[in-house]
N, C-alpha and C positions, 0 to 999 in steps of 0.2 A: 465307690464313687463311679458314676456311671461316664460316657465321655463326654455329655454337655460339661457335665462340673467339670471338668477334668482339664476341658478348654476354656471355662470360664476360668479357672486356677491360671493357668500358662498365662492369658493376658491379664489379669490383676497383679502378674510378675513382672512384665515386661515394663524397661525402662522408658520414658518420653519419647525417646528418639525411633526406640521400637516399636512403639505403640503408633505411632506419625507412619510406622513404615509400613506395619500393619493392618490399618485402615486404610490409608491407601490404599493397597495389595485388596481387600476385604470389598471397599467400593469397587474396587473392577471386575473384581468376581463375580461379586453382586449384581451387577449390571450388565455382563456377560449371560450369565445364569438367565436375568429379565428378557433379553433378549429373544433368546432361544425358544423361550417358553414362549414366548408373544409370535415367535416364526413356526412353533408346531399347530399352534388354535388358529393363526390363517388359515395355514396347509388342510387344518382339518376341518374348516368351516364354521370353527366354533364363533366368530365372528361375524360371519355372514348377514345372519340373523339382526344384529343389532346394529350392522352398517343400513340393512334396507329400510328399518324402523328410525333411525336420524337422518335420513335423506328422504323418506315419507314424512317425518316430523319438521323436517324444514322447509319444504315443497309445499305444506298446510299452513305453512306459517306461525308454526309451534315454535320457532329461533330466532333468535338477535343475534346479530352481528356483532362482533366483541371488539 
């Protein structure tokens, strides 16, 4: 069993209240983790690119306003 299974086992064990505590725990990780990633592709430009391409696309009048 490799250790996806291994973790998908753990949580098909866990009871309600663990599972509640779990995901919890799980969304903030997760959203932590999103984070980080989203603050290294600034840092490295990886963004740059597709910020000048939506403010050319808006300026042309390629956007609606939501």
């Amino acid at each position: 069993m490799n250790k996806i299974e291994n973790i998908e086992n753990e949580v098909r064990s866990l009871t309600e209240a663990e599972l509640a505590t779990f995901r919890k725990w799980f969304i903030e990780f997760d959203a932590d983790v999103w984070d980080r990633q989203l603050e290294r592709d600034i840092a490295s430009g990886k963004l740059a690119e597709l910020a000048r391409k939506s403010l050319s696309d808006h300026e042309s009048g390629k956007s609606t306003e939501l």
